[in-house]
C-alpha atoms as an extended CHARMM CRD file, in Angstrom:
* protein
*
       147  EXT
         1         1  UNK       CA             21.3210000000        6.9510000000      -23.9250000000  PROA      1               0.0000000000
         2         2  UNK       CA             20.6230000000       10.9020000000      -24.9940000000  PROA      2               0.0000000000
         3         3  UNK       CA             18.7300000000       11.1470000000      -21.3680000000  PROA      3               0.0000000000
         4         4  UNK       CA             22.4950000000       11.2100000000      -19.4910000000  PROA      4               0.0000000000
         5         5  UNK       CA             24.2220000000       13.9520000000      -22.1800000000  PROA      5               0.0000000000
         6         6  UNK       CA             21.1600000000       16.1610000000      -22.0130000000  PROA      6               0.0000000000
         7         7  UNK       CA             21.9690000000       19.3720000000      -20.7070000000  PROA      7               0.0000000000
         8         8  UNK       CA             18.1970000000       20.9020000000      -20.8410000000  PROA      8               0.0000000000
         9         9  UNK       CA             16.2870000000       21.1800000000      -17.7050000000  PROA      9               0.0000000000
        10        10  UNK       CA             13.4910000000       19.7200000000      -19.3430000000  PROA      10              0.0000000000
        11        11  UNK       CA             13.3560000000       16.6480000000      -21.5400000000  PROA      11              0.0000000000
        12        12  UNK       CA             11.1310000000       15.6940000000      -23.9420000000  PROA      12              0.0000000000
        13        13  UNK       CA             11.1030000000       12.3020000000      -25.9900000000  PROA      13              0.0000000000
        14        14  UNK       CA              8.3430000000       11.9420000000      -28.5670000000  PROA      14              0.0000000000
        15        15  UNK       CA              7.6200000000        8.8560000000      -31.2550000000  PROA      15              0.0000000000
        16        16  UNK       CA              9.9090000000        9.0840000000      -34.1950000000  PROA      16              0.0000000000
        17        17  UNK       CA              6.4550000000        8.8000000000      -36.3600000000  PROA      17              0.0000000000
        18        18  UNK       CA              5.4910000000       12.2350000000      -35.7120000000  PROA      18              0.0000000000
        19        19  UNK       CA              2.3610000000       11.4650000000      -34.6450000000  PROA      19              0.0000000000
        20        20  UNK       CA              1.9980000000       14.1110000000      -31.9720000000  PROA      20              0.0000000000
        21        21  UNK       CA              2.5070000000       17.2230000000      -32.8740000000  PROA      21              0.0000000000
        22        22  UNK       CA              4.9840000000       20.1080000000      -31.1580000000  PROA      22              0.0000000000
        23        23  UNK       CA              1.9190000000       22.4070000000      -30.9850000000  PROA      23              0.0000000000
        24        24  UNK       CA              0.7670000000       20.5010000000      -27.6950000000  PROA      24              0.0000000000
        25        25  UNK       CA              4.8770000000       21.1020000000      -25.9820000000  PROA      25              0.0000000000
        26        26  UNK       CA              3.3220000000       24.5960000000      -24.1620000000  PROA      26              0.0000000000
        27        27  UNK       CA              0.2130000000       22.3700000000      -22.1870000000  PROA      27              0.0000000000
        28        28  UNK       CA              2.5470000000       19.8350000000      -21.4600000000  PROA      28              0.0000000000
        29        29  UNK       CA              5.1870000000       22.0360000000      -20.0450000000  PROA      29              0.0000000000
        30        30  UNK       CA              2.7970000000       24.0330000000      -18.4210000000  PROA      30              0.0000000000
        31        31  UNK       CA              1.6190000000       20.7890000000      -16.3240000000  PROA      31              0.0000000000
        32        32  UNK       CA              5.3360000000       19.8230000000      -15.4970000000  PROA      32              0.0000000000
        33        33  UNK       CA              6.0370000000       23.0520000000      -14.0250000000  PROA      33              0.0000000000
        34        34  UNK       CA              2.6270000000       22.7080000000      -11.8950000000  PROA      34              0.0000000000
        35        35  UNK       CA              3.4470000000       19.3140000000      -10.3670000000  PROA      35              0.0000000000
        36        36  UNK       CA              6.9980000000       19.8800000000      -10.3890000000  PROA      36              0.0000000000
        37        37  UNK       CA              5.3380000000       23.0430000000       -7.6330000000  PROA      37              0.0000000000
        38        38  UNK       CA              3.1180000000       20.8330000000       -5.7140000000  PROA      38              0.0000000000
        39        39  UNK       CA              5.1520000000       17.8060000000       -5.2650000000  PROA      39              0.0000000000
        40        40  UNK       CA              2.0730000000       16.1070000000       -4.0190000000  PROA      40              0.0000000000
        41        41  UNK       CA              0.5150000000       15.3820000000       -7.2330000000  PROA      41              0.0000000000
        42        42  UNK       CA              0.6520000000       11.9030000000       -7.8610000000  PROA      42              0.0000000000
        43        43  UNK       CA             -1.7260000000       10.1720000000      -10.4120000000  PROA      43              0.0000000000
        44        44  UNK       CA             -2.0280000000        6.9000000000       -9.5920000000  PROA      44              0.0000000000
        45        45  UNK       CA             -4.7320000000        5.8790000000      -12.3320000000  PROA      45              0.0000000000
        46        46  UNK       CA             -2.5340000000        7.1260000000      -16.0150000000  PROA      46              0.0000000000
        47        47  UNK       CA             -4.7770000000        5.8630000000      -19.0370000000  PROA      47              0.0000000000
        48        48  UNK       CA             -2.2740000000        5.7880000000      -21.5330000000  PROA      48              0.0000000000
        49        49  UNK       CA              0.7770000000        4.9240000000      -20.5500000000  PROA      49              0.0000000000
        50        50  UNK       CA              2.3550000000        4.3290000000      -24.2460000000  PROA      50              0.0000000000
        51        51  UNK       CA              1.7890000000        7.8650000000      -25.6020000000  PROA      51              0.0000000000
        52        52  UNK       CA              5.0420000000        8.6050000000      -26.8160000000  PROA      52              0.0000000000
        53        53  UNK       CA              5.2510000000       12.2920000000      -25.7250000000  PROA      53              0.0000000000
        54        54  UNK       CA              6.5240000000       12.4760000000      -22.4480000000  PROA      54              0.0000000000
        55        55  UNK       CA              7.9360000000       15.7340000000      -20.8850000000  PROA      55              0.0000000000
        56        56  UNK       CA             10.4830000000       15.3430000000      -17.4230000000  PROA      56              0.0000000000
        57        57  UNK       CA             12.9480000000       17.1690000000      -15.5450000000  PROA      57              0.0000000000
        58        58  UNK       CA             16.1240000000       16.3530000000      -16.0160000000  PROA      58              0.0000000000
        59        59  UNK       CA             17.2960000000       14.9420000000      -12.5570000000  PROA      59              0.0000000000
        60        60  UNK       CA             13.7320000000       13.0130000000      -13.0160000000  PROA      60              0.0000000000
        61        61  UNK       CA             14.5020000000       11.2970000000      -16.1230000000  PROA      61              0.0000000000
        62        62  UNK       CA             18.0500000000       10.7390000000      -15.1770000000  PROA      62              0.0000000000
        63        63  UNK       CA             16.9530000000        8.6250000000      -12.0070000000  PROA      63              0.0000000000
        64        64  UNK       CA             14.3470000000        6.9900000000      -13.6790000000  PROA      64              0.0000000000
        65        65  UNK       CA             16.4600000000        6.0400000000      -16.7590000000  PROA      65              0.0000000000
        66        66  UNK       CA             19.3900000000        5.1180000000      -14.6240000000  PROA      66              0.0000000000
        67        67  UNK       CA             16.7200000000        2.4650000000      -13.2940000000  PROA      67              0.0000000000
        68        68  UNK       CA             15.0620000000        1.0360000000      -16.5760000000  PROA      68              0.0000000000
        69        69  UNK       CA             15.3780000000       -2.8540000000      -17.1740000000  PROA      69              0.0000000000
        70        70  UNK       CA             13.0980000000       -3.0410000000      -19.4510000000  PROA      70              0.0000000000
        71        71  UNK       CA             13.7600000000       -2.3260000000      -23.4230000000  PROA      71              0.0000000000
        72        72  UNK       CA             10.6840000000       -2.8030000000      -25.0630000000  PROA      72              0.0000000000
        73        73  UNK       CA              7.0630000000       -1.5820000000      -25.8660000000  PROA      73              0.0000000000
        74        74  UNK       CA              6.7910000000       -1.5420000000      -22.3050000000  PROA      74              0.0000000000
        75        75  UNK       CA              9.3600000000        0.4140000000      -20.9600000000  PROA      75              0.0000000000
        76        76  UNK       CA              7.0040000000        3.4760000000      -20.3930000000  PROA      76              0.0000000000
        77        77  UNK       CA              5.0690000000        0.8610000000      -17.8980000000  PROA      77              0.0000000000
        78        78  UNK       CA              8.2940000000        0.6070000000      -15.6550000000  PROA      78              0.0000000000
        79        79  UNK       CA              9.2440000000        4.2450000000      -15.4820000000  PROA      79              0.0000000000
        80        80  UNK       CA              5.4590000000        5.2310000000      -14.7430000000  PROA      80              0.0000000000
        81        81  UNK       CA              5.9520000000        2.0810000000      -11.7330000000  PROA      81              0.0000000000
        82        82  UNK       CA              9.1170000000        3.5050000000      -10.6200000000  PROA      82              0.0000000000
        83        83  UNK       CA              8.2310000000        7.1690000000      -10.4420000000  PROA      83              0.0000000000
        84        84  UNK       CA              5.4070000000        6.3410000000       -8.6950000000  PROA      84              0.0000000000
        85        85  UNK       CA              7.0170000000        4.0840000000       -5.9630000000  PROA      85              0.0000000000
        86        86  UNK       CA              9.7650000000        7.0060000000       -5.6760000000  PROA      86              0.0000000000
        87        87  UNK       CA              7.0690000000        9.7230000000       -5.2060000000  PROA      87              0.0000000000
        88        88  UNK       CA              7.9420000000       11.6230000000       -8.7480000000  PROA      88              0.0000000000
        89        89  UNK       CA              4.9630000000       13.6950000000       -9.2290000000  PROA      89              0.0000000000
        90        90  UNK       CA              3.0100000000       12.1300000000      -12.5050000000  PROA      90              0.0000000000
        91        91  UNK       CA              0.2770000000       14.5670000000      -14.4240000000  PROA      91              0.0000000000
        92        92  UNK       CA             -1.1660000000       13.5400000000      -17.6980000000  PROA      92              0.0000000000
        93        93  UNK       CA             -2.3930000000       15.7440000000      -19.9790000000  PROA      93              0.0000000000
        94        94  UNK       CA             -4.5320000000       15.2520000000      -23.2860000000  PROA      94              0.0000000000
        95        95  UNK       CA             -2.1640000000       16.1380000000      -26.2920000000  PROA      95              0.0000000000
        96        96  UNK       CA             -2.8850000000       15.9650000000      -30.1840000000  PROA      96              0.0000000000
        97        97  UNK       CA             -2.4510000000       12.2300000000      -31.7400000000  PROA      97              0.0000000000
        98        98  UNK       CA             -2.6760000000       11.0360000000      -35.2940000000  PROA      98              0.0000000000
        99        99  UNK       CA             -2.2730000000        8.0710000000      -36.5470000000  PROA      99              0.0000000000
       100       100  UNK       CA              0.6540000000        7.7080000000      -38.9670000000  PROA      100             0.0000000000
       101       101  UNK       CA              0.1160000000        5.3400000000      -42.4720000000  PROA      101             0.0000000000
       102       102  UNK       CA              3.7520000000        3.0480000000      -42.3880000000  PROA      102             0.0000000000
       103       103  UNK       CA              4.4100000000        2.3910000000      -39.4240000000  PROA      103             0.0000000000
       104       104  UNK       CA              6.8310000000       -0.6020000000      -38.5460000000  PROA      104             0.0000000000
       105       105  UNK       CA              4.6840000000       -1.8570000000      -35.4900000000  PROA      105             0.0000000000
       106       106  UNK       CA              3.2270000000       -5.8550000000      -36.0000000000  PROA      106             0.0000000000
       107       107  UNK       CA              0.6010000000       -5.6200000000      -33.9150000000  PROA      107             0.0000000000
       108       108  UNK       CA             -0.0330000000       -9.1320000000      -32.5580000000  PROA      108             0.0000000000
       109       109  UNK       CA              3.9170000000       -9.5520000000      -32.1220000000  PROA      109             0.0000000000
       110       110  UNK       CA              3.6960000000       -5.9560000000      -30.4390000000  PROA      110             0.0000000000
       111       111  UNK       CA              1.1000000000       -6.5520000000      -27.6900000000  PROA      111             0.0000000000
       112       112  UNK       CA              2.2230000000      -10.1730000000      -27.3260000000  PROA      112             0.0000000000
       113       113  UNK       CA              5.6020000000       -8.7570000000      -26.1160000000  PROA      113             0.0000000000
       114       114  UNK       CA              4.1470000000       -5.7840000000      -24.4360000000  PROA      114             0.0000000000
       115       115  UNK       CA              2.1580000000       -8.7780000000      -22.4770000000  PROA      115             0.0000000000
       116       116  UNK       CA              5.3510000000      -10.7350000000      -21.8130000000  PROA      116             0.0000000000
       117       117  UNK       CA              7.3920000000       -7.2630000000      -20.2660000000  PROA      117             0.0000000000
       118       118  UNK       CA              4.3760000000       -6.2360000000      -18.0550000000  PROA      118             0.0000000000
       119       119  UNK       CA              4.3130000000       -9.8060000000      -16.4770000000  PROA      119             0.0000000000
       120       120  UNK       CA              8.3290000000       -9.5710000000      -16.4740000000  PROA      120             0.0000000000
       121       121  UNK       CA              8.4220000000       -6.2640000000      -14.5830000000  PROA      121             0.0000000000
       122       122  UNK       CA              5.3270000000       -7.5830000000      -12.3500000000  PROA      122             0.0000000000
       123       123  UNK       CA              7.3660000000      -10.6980000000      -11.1470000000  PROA      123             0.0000000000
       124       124  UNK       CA             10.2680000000       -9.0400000000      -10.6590000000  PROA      124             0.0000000000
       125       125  UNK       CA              9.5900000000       -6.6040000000       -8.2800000000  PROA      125             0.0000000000
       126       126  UNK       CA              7.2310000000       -8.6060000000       -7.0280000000  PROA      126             0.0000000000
       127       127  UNK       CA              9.7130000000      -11.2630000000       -5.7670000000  PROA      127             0.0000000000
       128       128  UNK       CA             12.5450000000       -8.5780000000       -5.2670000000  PROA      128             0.0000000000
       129       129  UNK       CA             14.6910000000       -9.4880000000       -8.1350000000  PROA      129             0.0000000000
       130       130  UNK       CA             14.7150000000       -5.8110000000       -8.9990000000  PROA      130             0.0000000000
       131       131  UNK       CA             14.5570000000       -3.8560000000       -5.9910000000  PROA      131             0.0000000000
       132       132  UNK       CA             14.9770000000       -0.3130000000       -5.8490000000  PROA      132             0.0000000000
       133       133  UNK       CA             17.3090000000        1.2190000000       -3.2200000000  PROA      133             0.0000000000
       134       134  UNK       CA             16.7040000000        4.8800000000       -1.8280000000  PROA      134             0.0000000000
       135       135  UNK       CA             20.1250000000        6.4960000000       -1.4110000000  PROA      135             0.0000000000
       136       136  UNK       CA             19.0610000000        9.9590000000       -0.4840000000  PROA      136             0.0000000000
       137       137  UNK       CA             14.8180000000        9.9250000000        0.3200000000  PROA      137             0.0000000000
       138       138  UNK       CA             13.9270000000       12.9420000000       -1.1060000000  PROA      138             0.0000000000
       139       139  UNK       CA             10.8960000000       13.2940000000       -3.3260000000  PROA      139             0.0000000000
       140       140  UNK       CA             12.5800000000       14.7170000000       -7.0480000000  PROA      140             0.0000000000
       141       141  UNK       CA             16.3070000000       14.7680000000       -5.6000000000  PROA      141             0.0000000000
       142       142  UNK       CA             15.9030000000       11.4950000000       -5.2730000000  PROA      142             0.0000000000
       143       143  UNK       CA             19.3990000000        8.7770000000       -5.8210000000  PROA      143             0.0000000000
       144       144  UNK       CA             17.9330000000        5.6720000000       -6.5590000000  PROA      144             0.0000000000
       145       145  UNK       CA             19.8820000000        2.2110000000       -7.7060000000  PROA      145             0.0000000000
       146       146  UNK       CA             18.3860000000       -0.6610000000       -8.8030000000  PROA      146             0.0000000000
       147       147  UNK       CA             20.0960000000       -3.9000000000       -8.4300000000  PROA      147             0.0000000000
């Protein structure tokens, strides 16, 4: 994955579609250098969790990718879970979305498999078949390794 030869102290991934657009990078950056301050913030309650313009630090999106199981449309769902249950500060902020005409999403198949991930990653943690270890317990210096 890009995430591990990144060399940026800030990562962004964004939908290949181009349906949001650059413009909103500033308020997003702005917000990840706020919670990154106060490493209190946590947002429990994120709306949309498959907006595909996401902004983290580096050692952030390291750990968390390090961690992913999951491959699929909901992949976002299970690093949102796991930076939560590490403490990694979460902030969402409203960014510019447009629908794009072409897009290669079936949307039956699509939520039908989005359903079938969510109740994977639910079950599994759930009955410790991925658990998360805490090397070093330290809120974004965290080592984390999943089994």
């Amino acid at each position: 994955m890009g995430v591990f030869r990144s060399r940026g102290e800030m990562l962004l991934f964004a939908d290949a579609d181009g349906a949001t657009t650059f413009s909103d990078l500033d308020k997003v950056e702005a917000s990840l250098k706020n919670i990154c301050a106060d490493e209190k913030t946590l947002m429990r309650g994120v709306r949309d969790t498959q907006c595909g313009f996401k902004l983290l630090t580096r050692r952030s999106a390291r750990i968390l990718f390090n961690s992913l199981h999951v491959e699929r449309w909901a992949f976002d769902v299970e690093m949102l879970y796991l930076a939560q249950v590490l403490g990694i500060p979460i902030a969402e902020v409203a960014v510019e979305w447009q629908e794009i005409e072409g897009t290669k999403m079936t949307p039956v198949l699509s939520w039908i498999e989005m359903g079938l991930d969510l109740v994977i990653i639910w079950l599994r943690y759930t009955l410790g078949a991925w658990r998360i270890r805490v090397i070093w317990p330290s809120a974004i210096t965290l080592l984390v390794k999943v089994y």
